[in-house]
Structures are given as C-alpha cells and as structure tokens.
N, C-alpha and C positions, 0 to 999 in steps of 0.2 A: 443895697441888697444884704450885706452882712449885717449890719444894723435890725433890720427883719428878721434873717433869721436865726439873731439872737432871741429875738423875743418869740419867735415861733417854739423855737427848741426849747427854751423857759416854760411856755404853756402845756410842752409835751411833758414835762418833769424834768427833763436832765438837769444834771448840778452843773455848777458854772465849768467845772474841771471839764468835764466829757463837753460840756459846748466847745470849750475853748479847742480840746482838740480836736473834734468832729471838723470844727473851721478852722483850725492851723491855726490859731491864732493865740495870743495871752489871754490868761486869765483876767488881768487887770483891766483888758480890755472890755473883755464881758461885763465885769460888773460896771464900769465905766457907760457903756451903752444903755445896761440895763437901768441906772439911775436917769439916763437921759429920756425925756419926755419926746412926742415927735417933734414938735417946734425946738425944741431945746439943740436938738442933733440938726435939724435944718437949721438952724444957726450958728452951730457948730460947722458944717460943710461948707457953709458961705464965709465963714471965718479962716476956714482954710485954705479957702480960693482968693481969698481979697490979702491978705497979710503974707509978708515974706517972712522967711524962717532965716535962723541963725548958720543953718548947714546949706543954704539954695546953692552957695557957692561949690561943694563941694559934692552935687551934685549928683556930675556924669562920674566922677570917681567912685561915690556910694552906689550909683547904680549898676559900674561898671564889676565892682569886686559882687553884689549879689547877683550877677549872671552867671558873674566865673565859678564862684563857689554859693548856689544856692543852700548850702546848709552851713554858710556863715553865721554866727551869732549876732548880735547887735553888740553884746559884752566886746568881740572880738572885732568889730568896724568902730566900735566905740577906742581899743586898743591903739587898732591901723590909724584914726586918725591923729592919736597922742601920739604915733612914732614916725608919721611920714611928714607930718604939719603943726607938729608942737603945739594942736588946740588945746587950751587950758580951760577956755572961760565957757567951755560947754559941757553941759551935768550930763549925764549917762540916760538920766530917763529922756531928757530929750532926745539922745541918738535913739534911743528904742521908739520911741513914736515917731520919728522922723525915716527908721527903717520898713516901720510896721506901715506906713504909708506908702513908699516905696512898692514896698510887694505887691500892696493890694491893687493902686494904679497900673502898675507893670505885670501883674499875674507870677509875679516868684514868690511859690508856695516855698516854706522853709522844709526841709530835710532833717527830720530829725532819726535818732536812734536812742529807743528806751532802753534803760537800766536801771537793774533795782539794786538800792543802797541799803542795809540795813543803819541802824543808830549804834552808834557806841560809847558807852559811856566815860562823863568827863575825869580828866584826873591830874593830879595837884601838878603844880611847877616842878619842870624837875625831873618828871618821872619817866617819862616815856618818851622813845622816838622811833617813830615808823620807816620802813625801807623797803621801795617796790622798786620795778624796773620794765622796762615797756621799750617797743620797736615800731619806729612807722619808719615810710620811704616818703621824699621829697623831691622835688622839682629842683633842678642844678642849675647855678646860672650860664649852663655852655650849655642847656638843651637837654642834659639828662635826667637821669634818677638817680638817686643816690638811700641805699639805706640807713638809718641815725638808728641808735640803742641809748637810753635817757636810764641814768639811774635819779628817782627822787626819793628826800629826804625830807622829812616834815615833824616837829617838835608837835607833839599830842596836846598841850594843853594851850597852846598861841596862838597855834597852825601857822607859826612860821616856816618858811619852806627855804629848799638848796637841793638846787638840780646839776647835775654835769651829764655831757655830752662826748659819748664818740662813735666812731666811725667804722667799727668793727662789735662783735661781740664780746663782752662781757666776761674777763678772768678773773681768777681771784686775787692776782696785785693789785686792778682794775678798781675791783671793790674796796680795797683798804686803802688806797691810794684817797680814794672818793670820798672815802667815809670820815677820813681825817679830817679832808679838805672841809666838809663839814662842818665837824666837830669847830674846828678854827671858826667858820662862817658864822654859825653858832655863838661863838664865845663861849664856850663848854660842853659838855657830856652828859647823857641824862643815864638815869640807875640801870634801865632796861630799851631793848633794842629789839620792836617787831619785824622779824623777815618772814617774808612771802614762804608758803609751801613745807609740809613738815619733812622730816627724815634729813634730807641733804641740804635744802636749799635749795631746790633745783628751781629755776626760773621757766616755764613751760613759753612764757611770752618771748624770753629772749632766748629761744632754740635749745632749750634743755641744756643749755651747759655751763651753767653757773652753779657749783655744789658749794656746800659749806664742809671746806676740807682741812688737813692739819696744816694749812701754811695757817687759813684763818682761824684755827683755834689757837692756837700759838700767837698771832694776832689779839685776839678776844681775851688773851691772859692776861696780854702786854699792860692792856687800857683797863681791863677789870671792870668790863659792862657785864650784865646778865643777858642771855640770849633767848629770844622768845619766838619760835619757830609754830605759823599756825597755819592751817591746812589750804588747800587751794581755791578761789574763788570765795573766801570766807568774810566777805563782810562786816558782820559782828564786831570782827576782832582785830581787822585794818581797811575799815573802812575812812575813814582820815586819808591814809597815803592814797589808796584807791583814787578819790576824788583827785587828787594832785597830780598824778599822771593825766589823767581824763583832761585837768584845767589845762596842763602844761600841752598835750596833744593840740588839743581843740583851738585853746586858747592861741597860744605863742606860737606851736609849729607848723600848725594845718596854713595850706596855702603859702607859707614863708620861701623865700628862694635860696637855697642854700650855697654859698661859695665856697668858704673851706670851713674848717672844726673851729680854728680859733675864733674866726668871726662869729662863730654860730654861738658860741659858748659865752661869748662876751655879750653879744646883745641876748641873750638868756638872761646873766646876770643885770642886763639894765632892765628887763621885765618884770624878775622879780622884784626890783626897787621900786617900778614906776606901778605894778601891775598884780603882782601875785603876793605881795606882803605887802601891797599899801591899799588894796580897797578891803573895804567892808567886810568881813566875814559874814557870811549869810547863818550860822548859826550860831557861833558867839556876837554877833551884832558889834562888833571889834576889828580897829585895821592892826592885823599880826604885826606889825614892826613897834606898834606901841605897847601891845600887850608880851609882847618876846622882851621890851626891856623889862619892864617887871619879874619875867621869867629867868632872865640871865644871871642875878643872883644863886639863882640856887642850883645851878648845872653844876655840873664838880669839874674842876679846875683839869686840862688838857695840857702835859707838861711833853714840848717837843714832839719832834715827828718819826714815825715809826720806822726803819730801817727797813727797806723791802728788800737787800742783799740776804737777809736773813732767812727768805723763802726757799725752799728746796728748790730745782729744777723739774721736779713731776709735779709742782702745783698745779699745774692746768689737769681738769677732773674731766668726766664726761661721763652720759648713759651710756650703760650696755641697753640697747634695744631688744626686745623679742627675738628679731630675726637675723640677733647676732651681729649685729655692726655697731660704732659706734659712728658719732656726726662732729667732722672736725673740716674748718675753714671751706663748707661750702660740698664737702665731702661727703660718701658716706668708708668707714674701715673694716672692713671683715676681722672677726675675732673666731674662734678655734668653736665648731658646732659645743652647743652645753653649756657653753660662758654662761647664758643671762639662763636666769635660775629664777623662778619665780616665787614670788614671797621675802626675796634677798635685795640687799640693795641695791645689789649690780650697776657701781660704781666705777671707771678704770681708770687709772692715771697713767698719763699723756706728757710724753716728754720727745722735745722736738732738735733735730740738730738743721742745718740748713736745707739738706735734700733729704734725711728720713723722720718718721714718727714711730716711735715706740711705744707700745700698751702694755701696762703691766696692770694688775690687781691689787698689789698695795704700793703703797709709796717709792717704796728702795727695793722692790721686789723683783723679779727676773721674768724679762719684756715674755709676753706670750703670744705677740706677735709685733711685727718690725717691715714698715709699708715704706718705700719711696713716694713724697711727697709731693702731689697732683697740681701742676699747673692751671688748669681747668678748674670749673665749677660743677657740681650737679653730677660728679659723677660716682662711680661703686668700685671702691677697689680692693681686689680679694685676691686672696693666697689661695691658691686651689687642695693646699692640706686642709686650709679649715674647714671644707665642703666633703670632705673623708668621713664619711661615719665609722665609728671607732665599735672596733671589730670583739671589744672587751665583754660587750653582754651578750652578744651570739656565740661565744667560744663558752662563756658559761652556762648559756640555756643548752647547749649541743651536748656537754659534759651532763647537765646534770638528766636529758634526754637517756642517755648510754647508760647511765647509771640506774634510770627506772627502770629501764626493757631490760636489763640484765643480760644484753644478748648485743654482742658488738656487731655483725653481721647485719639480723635486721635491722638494730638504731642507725647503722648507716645509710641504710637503703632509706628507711622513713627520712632523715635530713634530706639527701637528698633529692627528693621524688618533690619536696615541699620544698625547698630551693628551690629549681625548677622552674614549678609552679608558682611559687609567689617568692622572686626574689628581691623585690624592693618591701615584702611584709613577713623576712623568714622570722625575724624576734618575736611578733605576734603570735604566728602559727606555733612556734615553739614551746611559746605560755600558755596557748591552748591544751598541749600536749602532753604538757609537766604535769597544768593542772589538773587534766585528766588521770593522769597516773598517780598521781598522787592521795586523788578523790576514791580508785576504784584499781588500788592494784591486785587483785585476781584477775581481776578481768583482760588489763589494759596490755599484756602479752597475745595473748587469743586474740582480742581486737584488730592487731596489728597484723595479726596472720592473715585476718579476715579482710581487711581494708586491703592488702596486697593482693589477697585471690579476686577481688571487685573490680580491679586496677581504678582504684581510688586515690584521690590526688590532693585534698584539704581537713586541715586539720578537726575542720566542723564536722565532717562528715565520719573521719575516727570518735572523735566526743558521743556522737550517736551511735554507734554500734558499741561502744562501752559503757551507753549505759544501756540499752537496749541487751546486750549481754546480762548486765547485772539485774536487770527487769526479770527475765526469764529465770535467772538461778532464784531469784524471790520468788518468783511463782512457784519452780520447785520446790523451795523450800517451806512452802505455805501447803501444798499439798501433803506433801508428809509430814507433816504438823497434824495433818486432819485427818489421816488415814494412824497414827498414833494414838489422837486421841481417842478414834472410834473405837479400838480395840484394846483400848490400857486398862478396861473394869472388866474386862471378858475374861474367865477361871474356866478350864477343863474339868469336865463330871467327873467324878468320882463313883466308883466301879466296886464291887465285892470282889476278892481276889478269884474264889470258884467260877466265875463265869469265865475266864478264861479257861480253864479247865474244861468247862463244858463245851466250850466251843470249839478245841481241840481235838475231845471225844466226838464231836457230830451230837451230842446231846442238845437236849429243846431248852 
C-alpha cells in the first residue's frame, strides 16, 4: 500500500520531502520505491519474506523499545543496541531499514517534532566554542522521576562535543567548574566562547537562573577567552551547540533509566566515545574525534585548575520577575513592590546560610530582603512589608494638590472625598487633578467650589467642569472681542459750538 502511494502522490506532483512526510516515512525510502518498477518491489517483498535478517534475533527487544517509546529514532535503537549487546558487525542503515519495517508491519507511526535550524558558518581550528544548557526529567530506577540539567560544550570547527550532568539547577561555580572540565576534555581553549541569551546569561531553559555574574567575569579574566553573548532562540549564531543538546536529549537520555549522577555522567562520557564524537558528522562528512585531533594543535594551552574558593558567597544570581519575586530551589521570594524595573536588568544576588536567604541588588550590598528557607516545593514566600505600597508618591501628589488650590481647607476636603471614593486609585485621581490645575488655573479654584455644591466625587468629573468653565470664559471672551470691534471705527459728529446755544434759547 505504501509502495502505491508513493507513486500516487508522485503523479499528484508532490516532492519526495512532502511524500515522505505525508507517510511518515524516509525520504530515502521514497526515492528507493520510486526507482522500483512493480515486479522489481514484488520481488523485493518476496525477498523479504524468504531471507532472515542480521537483527531477527533481536527482535522482540526492537519491537519492544518502538512501543514503549514510539518516537525513538532508529539513530537511537541503532545506539541501544551498541550499549546493551555490544553489536558491532551491524551498519546503521541496516538498523534503519530493519526499523522502518518494523513500524510498517506493526503500525508504529514515528513521533516526530519539527525544528528549524538556521546554517552557520564554518570557522578555522581554534576559534570558537559554543555553550548551551537544557532540562528534561527521567525515569528512576526505584519508579520515579527524577529532573537532570545537561550543560554542552561543542568545539565549532570539529563538532567535537563534552557534556556534564547534574541533578539540581545550574550556578555559577557549576558553570566554571564544567567549563574547565572541558577545556581539560578538549586538550585546550579556543579564542572565543558562544553563550546562550544576551545581557546576563540568563538560561530561560534552565529556570532563569543562570546569569553571567562577577564571580564569572573574574573567572573569564583568569583564562583570558573573549565572551560572545547572543540573543535567545538564535540559530544563526549557535546553531552547532543547539543541535548537541537536541542529539544529547534525544539521543543518549530520552528513555534512559536513571540511578544516580555518577552513573549517569560516566555512561554519558562512554556515548560520547562510542556515539557522539565517533559517527559521521552529517555536515562536515567527518567523525569529530579525528577531525578534533587536527584541531588540538591550535587551542591555546589550559595551565591548571581554577580556584573556585575565590568566588564571593553572593555568586548565586537570579531574576527579579515582574511580579516582584524572584525563583530560588523550587521557590518563589517576594522582593520590596518597585524592585523589577523595566528596561533594567533586574538582576539580585542570592546568598544562602543554612535556614535563611538573603537578596541584595549588588554583590556586597545590603540584603533588601532576608526569607527563612522553605522546605517544600512550589511554593510563595512573602514578607507582608513588601506588599505595602509606599506612601511617598501620594504624600507628594496631596502636597503639591494644597499647593495648586491655594486653599488648605478645600484641598483637604477634595483629597479626601476622592480617598473615599477611590482608595485603591487615590495616585491616579490625584494626577488627574494636578494636571488639571496646572492646565487651567483660573479656573481650577471655582471648579472645586462647583464640584462640591454637585456633591461630586471623581476626579473626571472636576477635569470637565474646568474645562467647561474655561469654555465659557472663551466664549466671553470672544463676544467682547466682537462687540470691540464693531465699535472701534465709530467717531462722534461733530457739532458748530452756536447750536447749543440755540438750543438753550428754545431757538429753531
């Protein structure tokens, strides 16, 4: 039936791409079919039914991991079977056709999930090393879950890779620690160092709280890399590392059963031997461990290991959130209303003693708030001062209120009438107020008389009767403008002095 309609979907126009996904299937596959004649493929199918295959033995195990996990790769059963049955003498593209058979017999369609890579381009030995960091959760082998935090490292021109693992989130000894570890792995240092996300560092995949802080620039002095900080989700510009977390997810940890860190971390390292720097690169057409020795000349020489006592005790960083907290071990912390500032970095450091956490704004700075330390998960913990709205801009809108009306008595009575009425919006009403008065002060006294004879109670409704006031005194003022001009050319006659005279006498 696939066979069919392949060639149906051919005569419709589709490219072999859109065939292959239209039917879940490879590409290779398509054109595969499509070079096949009918007879050719019915002798193909009878071939397949009469001859044993190299994997028949390993069967129900193949078919049992594509049940469990139908969006296993073939790359990744091609993996499972090199680490659970030390197969050697079987090539890759046969597990992939021996999978793709599998499905089609069995009906397990593969699970995929698209994503777009951009290309980036190549550059000399030496030069560059990418650094991302990513979270999945696993299967335990006592029955639970367990969540992992993976930092990877990947040499830009080899795509040699070094990955480490652990079991908490992500600090900044964490990353120096890792990066050394590296560097060592490596056999050297390259000139420049891509990290994930600009401004801080901040890792959004591993719960925002990874910043590039002063322990790590102090760090970044030590070794003398240049630091190359580029925007989130950006492709372009680390798409390399990108891929390596995805291979290392997909590949290595998806389905894997986790017991503890060390285990986990050590058969890591046999993956990348066996798996992630010994096949093929799919776009330098090169296995990384041969082409990294080439590369290893020209890294710059990694002399000793970096002293981490040298770290302050507030290296641990974190976001200030919008809504004013920050996210610490599972946490959230209330910080003083105002803290996160927008357009700002809204950075806090984090210094822990056994039972409390203190948050301060710079390094050595003085804590601006000070939480005992939550046992639990998930939960919100707040000082009920920092939920005080700070009373500093109402006492200046109210002052400089008193100070427009020129008149303490009424300025009082207006505050409070609009307290009142709108006590969780008096700063509003009060900027309505100013700015009224400050737009139209002849008027905005009188107003205030008039708003109280209405027994009126919002600051809208004063805005309107001053300017409505001020409307009128225009109109006034427009009428006498025009009763000026009509009479500004107009002269009184001019008279012979004798007619008064005569008109005294009774004369004609």
């Amino acid at each position: 039936m696939i066979y069919q309609e392949v060639h149906r979907l051919k005569k419709m126009g589709f490219s072999n791409s859109k065939i292959a996904k239209k039917l879940q299937i490879s590409r290779n596959r398509v054109i595969d079919y499509l070079n096949m004649s009918p007879d050719a493929f019915a002798d193909f199918i009878a071939s397949l039914q009469n001859r044993t295959k190299k994997l028949d033995p390993y069967h129900g195990v193949i078919l049992t991991w594509l049940k469990d996990h139908p969006d296993a790769t073939s790359a990744q059963i091609y993996d499972w079977l090199q680490d659970k049955f030390d197969i050697q003498s079987v090539a890759e593209n046969t597990v992939r056709n021996y999978v793709n058979h599998l499905r089609e017999h069995h009906h397990i369609p593969k699970e995929t999930v698209s994503r777009v890579y951009g290309a980036v381009d190549e550059l000399p030995p030496g030069k560059q090393m990418q650094v991302d960091f990513g979270e999945l959760t696993v299967d335990t082998s006592s029955g639970g879950r367990q969540k992992l935090y993976v930092a990877g490292f990947i040499l830009s021109h080899s795509r040699f890779k070094y990955v480490e693992w652990l079991d908490r989130p992500l600090r900044t000894d964490d990353l120096i620690r890792m990066q050394d570890n590296a560097f060592h792995y490596f056999g050297g240092m390259t000139e420049e160092i891509v990290y994930d996300q600009d401004r801080l560092l901040t890792v959004s995949e591993n719960a925002g709280d990874l910043n590039l802080t002063e322990a790590f620039t102090q760090y970044q002095r030590f070794r003398r890399f240049k630091v190359e900080l580029c925007r989130k989700s950006d492709p372009e510009s680390k798409g390399k590392v990108e891929q390596v977390i995805k291979y290392v997810k997909n590949n290595f940890a998806k389905h894997r059963i986790f017991d503890n860190l060390d285990a986990w971390q050590q058969s890591a390292l046999k993956w990348l031997k066996r798996t992630g720097n010994h096949k093929v690169h799919h776009n330098i057409k090169k296995r990384p461990f041969e082409v990294h020795a080439l590369e290893k000349p020209h890294l710059q020489t990694v002399s000793g290991n970096y002293v981490l006592t040298h770290i302050s005790p507030t290296n641990i960083t974190r976001k200030i959130h919008k809504d004013n907290v920050i996210r610490f071990e599972g946490n959230r912390y209330s910080v003083p209303l105002g803290t996160f500032q927008s357009g700002s970095a809204n950075v806090a450091y984090v210094s822990v003693t056994d039972t409390h956490l203190k948050i301060a704004l710079q390094p050595e700075g003085q804590p601006i708030a000070r939480h005992r330390l939550s046992e639990s998960k998930g939960q919100i913990i707040t000082d009920a001062s920092h939920r005080q709205r700070s009373q500093t801009k109402r006492a200046q809108l109210t002052a400089a209120v008193c100070e427009a009306l020129a008149d303490t008595e009424l300025s009082a009575w207006l505050v409070d009438t609009l307290q009142n009425q709108y006590p969780r919006h008096l700063v509003d009403q009060l900027r309505i107020v100013l700015s009224t008065a400050e737009k139209y002060p002849a008027h905005i006294h009188a107003a205030v008389n008039e708003f109280k004879r209405l027994g009126l109670a919002s600051a809208n409704d004063l805005r309107d009767i001053t300017v409505s006031l001020d409307i009128q005194a225009g109109r006034q003022r427009s009428q006498q403008t025009v009763i000026n001009e009509k009479y500004r050319d107009m002269t009184a006659p001019e008279r012979q002095p004798d007619i008064y005279l005569k008109v005294l006498q009774g004369g004609q």
